[in-house]
C-alpha positions as CSV (number, residue, x, y, z in Angstrom):
1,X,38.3,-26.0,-41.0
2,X,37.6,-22.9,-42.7
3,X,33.8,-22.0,-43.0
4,X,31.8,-22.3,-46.1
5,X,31.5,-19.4,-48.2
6,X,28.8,-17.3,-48.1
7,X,26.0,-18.5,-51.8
8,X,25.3,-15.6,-53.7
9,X,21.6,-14.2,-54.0
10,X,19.2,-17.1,-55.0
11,X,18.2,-16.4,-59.2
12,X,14.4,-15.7,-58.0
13,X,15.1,-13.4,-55.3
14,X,17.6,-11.4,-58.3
15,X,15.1,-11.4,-60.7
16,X,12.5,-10.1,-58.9
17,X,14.7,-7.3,-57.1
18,X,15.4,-6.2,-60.6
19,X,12.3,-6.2,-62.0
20,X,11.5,-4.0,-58.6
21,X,13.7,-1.4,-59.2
22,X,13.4,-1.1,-63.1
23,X,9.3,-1.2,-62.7
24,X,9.3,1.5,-59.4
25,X,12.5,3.9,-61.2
26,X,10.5,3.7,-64.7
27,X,6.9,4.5,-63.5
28,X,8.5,6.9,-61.0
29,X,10.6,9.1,-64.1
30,X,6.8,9.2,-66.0
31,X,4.5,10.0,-63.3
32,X,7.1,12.6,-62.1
33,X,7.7,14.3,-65.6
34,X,3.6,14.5,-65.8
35,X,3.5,16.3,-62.3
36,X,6.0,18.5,-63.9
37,X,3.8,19.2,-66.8
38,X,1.4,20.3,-64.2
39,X,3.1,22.4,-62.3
40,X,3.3,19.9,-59.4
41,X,6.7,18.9,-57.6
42,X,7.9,15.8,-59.3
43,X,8.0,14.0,-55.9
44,X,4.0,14.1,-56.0
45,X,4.5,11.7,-59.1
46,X,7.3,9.7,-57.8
47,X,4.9,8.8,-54.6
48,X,2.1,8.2,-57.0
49,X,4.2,5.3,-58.6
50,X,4.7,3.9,-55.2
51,X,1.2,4.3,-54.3
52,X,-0.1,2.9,-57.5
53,X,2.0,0.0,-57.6
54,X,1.4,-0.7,-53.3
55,X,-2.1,-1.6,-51.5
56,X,-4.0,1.3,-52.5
57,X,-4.6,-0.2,-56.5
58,X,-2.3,-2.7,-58.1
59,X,-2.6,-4.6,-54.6
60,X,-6.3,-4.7,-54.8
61,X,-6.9,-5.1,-58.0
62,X,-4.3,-7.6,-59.0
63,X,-3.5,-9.2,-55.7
64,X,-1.6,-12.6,-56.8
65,X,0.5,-10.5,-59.3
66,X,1.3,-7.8,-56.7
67,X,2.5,-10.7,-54.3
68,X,4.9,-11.9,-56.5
69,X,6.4,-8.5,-57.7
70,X,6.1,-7.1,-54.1
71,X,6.3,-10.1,-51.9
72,X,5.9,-9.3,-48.6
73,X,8.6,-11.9,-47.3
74,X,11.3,-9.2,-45.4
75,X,14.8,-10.9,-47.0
76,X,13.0,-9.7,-50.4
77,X,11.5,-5.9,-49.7
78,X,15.0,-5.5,-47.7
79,X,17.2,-5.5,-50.5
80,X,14.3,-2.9,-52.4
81,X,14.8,-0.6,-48.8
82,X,18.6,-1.3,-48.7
83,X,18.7,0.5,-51.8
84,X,16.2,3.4,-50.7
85,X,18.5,3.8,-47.9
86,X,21.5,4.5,-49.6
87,X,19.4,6.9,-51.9
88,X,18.6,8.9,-49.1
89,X,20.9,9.0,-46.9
90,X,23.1,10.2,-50.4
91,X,20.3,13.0,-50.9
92,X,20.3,14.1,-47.2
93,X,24.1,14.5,-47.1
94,X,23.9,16.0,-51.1
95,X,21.7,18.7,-49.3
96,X,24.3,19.1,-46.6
97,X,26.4,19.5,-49.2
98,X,24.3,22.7,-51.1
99,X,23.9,24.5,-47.4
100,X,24.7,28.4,-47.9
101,X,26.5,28.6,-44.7
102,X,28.1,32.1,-45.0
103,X,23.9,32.8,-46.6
104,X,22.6,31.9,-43.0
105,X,25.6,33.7,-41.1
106,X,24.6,37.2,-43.6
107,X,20.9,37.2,-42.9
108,X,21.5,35.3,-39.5
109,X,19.4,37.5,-36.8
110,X,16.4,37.7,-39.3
111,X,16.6,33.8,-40.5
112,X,16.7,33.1,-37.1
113,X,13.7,35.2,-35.8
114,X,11.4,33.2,-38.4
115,X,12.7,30.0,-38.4
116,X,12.4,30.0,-34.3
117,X,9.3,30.7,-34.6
118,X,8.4,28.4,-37.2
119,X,10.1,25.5,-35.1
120,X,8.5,26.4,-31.8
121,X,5.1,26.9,-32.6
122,X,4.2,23.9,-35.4
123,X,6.4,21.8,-32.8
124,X,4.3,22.6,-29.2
125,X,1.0,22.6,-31.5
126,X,2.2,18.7,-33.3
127,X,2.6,17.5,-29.3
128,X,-0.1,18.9,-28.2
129,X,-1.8,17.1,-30.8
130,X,0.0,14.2,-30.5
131,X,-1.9,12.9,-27.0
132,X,-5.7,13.0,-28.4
133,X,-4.7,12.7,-31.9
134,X,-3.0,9.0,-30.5
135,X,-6.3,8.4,-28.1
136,X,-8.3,8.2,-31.2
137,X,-6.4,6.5,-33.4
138,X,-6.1,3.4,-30.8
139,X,-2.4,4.0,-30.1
140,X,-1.6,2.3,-26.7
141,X,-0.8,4.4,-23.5
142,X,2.7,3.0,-23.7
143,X,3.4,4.6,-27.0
144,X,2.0,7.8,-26.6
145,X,4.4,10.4,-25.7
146,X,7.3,9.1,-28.1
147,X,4.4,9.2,-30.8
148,X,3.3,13.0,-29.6
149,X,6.7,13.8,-29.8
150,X,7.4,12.4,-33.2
151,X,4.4,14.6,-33.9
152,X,6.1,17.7,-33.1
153,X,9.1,16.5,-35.2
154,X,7.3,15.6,-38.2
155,X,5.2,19.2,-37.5
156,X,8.1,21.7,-37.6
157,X,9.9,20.2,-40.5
158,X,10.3,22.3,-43.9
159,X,12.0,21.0,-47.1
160,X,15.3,22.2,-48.1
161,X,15.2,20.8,-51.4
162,X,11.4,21.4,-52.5
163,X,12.1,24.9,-51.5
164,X,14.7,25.6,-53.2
165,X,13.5,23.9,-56.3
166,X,10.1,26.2,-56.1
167,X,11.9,29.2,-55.7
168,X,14.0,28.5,-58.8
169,X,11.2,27.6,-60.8
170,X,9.6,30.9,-59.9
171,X,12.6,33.2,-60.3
172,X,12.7,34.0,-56.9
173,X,15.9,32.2,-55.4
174,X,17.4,35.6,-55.3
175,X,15.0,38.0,-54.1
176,X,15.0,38.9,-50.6
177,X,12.5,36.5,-49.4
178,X,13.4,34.1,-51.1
179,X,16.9,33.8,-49.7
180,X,15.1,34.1,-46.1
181,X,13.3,31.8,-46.8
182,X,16.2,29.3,-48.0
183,X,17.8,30.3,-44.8
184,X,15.5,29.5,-42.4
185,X,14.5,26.3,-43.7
186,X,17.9,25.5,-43.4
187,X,18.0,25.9,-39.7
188,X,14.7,24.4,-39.6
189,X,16.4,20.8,-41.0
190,X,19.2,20.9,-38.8
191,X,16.8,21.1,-36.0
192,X,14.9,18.5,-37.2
193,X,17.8,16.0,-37.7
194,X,18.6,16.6,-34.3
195,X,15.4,16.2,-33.2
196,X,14.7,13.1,-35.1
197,X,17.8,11.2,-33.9
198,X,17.1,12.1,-30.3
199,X,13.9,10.6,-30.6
200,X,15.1,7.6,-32.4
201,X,17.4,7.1,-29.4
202,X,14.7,7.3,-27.0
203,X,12.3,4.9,-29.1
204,X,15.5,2.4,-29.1
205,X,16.4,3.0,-25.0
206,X,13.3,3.8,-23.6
207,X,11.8,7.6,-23.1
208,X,13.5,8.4,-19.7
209,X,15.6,11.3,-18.2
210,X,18.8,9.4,-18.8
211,X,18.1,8.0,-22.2
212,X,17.8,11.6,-22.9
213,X,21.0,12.4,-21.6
214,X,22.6,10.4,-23.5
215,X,21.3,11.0,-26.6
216,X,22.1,14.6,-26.2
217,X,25.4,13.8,-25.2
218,X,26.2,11.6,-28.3
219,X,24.7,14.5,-30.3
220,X,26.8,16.5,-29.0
221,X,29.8,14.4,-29.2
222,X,29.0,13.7,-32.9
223,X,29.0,17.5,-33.4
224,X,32.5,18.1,-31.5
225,X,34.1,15.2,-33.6
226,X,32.6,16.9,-37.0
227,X,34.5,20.3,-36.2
228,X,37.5,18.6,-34.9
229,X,38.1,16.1,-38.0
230,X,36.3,18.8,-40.5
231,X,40.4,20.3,-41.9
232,X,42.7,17.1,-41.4
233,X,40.1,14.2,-42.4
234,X,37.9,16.0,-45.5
235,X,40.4,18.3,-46.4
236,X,42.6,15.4,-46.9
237,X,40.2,13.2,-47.9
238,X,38.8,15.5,-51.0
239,X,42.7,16.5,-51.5
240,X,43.7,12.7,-52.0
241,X,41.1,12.7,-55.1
242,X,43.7,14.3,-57.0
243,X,41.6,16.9,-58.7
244,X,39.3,14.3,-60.4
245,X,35.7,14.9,-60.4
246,X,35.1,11.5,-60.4
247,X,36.8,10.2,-57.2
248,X,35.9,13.1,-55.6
249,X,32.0,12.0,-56.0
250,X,33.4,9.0,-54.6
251,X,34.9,10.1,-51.8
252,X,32.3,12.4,-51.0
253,X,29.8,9.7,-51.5
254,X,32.0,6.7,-49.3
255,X,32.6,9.8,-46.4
256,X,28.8,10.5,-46.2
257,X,27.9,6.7,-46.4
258,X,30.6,6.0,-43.6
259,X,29.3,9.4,-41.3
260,X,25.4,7.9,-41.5
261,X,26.9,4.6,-39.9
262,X,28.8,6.5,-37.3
263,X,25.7,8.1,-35.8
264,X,23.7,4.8,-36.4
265,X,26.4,3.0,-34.4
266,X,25.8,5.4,-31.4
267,X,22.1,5.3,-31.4
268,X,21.3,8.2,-33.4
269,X,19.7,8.5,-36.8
270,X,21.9,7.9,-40.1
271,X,20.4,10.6,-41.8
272,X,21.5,13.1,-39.3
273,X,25.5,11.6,-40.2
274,X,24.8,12.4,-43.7
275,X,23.8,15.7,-43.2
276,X,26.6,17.2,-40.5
277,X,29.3,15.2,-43.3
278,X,27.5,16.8,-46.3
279,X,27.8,20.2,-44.4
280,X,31.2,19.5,-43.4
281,X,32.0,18.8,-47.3
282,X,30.2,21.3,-48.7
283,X,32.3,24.3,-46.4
284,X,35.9,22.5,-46.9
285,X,36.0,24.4,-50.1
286,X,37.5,21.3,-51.7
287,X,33.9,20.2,-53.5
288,X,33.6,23.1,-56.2
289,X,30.2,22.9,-58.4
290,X,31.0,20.6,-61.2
291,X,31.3,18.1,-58.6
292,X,27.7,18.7,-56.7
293,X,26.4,18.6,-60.1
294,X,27.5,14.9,-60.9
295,X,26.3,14.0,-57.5
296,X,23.0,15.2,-58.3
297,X,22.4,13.8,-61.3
298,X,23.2,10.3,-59.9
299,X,21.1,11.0,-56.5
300,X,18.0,13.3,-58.8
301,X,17.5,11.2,-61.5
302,X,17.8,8.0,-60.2
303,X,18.1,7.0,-56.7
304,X,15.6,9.6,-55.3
305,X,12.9,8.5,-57.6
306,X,13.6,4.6,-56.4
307,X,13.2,5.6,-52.7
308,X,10.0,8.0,-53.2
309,X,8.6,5.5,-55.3
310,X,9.6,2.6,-52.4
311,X,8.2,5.4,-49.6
312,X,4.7,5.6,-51.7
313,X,4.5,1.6,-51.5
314,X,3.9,1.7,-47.7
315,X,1.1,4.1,-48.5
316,X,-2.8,2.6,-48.0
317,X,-5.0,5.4,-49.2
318,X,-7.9,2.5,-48.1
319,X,-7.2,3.5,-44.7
320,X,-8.6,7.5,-45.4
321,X,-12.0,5.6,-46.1
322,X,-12.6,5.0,-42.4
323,X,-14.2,8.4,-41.7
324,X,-11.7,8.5,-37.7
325,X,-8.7,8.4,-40.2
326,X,-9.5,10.6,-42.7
327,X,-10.9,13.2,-39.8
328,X,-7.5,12.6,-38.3
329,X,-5.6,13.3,-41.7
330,X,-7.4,16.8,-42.2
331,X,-6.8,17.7,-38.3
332,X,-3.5,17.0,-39.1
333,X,-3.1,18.7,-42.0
334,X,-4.5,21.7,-41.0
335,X,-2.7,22.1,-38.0
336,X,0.7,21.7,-39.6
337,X,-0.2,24.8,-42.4
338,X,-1.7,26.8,-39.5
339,X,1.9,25.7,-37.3
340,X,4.1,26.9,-40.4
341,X,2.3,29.6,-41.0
342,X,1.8,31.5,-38.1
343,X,5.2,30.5,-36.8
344,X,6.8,32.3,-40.1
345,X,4.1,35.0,-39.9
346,X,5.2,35.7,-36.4
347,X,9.0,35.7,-36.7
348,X,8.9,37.9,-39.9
349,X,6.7,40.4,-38.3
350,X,9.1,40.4,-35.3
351,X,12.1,41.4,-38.1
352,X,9.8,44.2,-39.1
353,X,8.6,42.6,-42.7
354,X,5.9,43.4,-44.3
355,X,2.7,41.1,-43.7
356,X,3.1,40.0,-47.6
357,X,6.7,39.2,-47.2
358,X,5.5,37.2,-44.0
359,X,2.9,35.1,-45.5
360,X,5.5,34.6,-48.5
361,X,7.4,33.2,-45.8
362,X,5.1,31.1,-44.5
363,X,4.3,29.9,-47.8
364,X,7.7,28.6,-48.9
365,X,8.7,27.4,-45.3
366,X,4.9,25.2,-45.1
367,X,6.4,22.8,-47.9
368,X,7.7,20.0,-46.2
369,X,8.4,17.1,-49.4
370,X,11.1,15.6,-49.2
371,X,12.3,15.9,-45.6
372,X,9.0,15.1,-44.3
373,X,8.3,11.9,-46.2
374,X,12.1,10.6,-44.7
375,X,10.9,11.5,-41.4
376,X,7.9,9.7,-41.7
377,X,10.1,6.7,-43.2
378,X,12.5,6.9,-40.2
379,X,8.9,6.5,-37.9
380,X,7.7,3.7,-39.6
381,X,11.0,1.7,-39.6
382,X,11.3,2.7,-36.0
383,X,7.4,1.3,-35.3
384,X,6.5,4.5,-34.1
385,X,4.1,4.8,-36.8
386,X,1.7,2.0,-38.6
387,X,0.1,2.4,-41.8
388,X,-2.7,4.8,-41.0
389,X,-0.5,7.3,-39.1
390,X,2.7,7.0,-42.1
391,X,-0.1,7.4,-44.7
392,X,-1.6,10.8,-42.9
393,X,1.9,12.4,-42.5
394,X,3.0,11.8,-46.0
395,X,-0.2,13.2,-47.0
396,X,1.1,16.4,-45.4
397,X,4.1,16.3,-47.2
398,X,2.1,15.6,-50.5
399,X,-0.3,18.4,-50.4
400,X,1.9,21.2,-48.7
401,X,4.5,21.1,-51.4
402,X,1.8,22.1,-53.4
403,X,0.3,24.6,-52.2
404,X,3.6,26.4,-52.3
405,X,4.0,27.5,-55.4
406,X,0.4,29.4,-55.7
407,X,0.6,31.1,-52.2
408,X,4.0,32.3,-53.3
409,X,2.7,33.5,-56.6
410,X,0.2,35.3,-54.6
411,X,2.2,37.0,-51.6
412,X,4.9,37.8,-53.9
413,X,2.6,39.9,-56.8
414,X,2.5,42.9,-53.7
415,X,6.1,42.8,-52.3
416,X,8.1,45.7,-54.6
417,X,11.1,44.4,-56.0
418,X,14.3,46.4,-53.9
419,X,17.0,47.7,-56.7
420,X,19.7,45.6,-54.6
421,X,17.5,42.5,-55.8
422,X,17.1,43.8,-59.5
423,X,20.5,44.2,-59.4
424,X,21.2,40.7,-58.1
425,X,18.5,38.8,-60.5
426,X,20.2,40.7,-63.3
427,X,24.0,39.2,-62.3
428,X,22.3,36.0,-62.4
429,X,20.5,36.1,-65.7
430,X,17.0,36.3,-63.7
431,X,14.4,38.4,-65.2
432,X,13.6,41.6,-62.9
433,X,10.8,41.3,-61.0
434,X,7.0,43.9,-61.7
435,X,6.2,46.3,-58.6
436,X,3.3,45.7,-56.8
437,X,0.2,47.5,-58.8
438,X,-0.5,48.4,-55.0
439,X,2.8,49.7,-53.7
440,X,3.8,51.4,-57.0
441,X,4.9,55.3,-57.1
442,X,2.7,57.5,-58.1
């Protein structure tokens, strides 16, 4: 006897997923478009909606309506975070995708010099945090080292996207620094995808030698089967397409999609799938432009706004009222700009920079957005973090991104603009850059 099928989704549970997505994606367009207007990264917005819509208002002001919109039974918020998953697993692989590969192998000793440096240091100074900053927040003994550690992750993060976004914004994607800058924070992510899924294996398995092991063998296994399948599987697979932009979004989306459940299936983080398959896309030389641009119009304008605005939800800025939180957020805080900063400082300085171009550096590479806020999603779903602890981190990622734009203005005003740059903003349309009152020739 042949089992029953499966009943579709009950006509409740539809209409109030619906009414999730359209409320969060709506409020999450506005509020971004006004922290546009402002000069702020949209994603400060797109948070806002989930924040204003979670705990922190709508939740206290209008409990009984907030339960009903946002229910907190778990078959219901699933299918909202099902579709936040998808979102960003399709924006981690989308910035995979935009990686300037032959950028970081061109500037490689330099980009490497500074973002060293600005993994290392932020990194040792999040752990060593970690230990008394979990002693004071109650976190049990048990828990303590995979939290320091996640710490140190969430620490020496920067923000591919945000970056590259401010630098555009400011007409300064093709200056010098700015392409450091772009660079670095590129090896910075990689890093902390690797980082993240090692310690999402060891939160899973248990922190031990041999769980260790073994998550830096599957790592490492993942990493072999990317360059080994990289020319007859995507090649192929962007080939078979046919030349249409629209199935090769497809494909590119279904391959990314399919590489996140790979590395989930071994233990490691899905983001970290998305990313190595958006790289390994991005470098075939099979995904031209045009079709990046499609992709990002689906993952920018839509999904991305839906999984901020979900990530904002699990925000309670109650909890920076009790004065051991909120002392915790700005230790935090301060010591992941201080990290960043002298971390970039230090590695530029090493490469012989100026100290301007260093703390323009510092200043671009101390924005962590995007990235941080799906590290600090991948901690709560793990349990590493609670409330309090998610809330503090994405405040980091909140406030950093923008701070960027105003340090950059700053640094940038006394580094001279090179006639290899001039040149280069003028093939791009860009408008040439002032000299430095300071630095000018007599």
């Amino acid at each position: 006897m042949s089992a029953a099928p499966v009943p579709p989704i009950a006509a409740h549970q539809l209409l109030v997923f619906l009414l999730q997505v359209g409320v969060l994606l709506l409020l999450a367009i506005a509020l971004g478009r006004l922290a546009a207007r402002c000069g702020l990264p949209a994603i400060v917005g797109e948070l806002s909606a989930g924040v204003l819509l979670g705990p922190s208002l709508f939740g206290w002001l209008a409990p009984g309506a907030a339960a009903w919109l946002l229910p907190s039974d778990p078959g219901q918020m699933h299918l909202l975070d099902a579709v936040g998953q998808i979102a960003v697993l399709l924006l981690v692989g989308l910035t995979g995708i935009e990686m300037d590969l032959p950028m970081i192998r061109r500037r490689g000793g330099t980009a490497l010099r500074v973002s060293l440096a600005g993994l290392l240091v932020p990194l040792a100074l999040g752990i060593g945090l970690g230990f008394p900053l979990a002693g004071l927040l109650g976190i049990g003994p048990a828990d303590r080292r995979l939290f320091a550690l996640f710490l140190g992750v969430a620490m020496c993060v920067s923000a591919v996207p945000v970056i590259a976004k401010t630098l555009m914004d400011m007409n300064l994607i093709h200056r010098d620094v700015g392409q450091l800058t772009l660079a670095a924070g590129m090896i910075d992510d990689t890093f902390g995808w690797l980082m993240l899924s090692v310690v999402s294996a060891m939160t899973v398995g248990g922190l031990s030698a041999g769980v260790f092991t073994h998550a830096v063998g599957g790592l490492l296994l993942v990493v072999l089967i990317a360059l080994l399948v990289r020319r007859p599987v995507v090649h192929r697979a962007l080939r078979l397409s046919g030349g249409s932009e629209e199935r090769t979004v497809a494909m590119a989306a279904a391959m990314i999609l399919l590489a996140a459940a790979g590395t989930q299936a071994l233990g490691l983080e899905a983001v970290f799938g998305a990313y190595l398959c958006g790289l390994l896309i991005g470098s075939s030389g099979e995904f031209d432009r045009a079709g990046t641009a499609s992709l990002r119009m689906v993952v920018l304008a839509v999904l991305a706004p839906v999984f901020f605005a979900t990530a904002g939800l699990r925000i309670d800025l109650r909890a920076l009222t009790e004065p051991t939180v909120l002392g915790a957020a700005l230790i935090v805080l301060g010591v992941a700009v201080l990290g960043k900063f002298a971390g970039a400082y230090i590695g530029a300085r090493l490469s012989r920079l100026s100290r301007w171009e260093a703390l323009a550096l510092g200043a671009g590479m101390n924005a962590r957005g995007v990235i941080e806020v799906i590290v600090a999603m991948v901690g709560l779903r793990l349990g590493i973090l609670d409330t309090r602890t998610y809330t503090i981190i994405v405040l980091v990622a909140v406030v950093t991104s923008v701070m960027a734009p105003p340090l950059l203005r700053l640094a940038m005003k006394r580094v001279d603009c090179t006639e290899e740059e001039e040149r280069r903003l003028a093939a791009w349309g860009g408008a040439p850059a002032r000299r430095s009152p300071e630095r000018a020739d007599p």
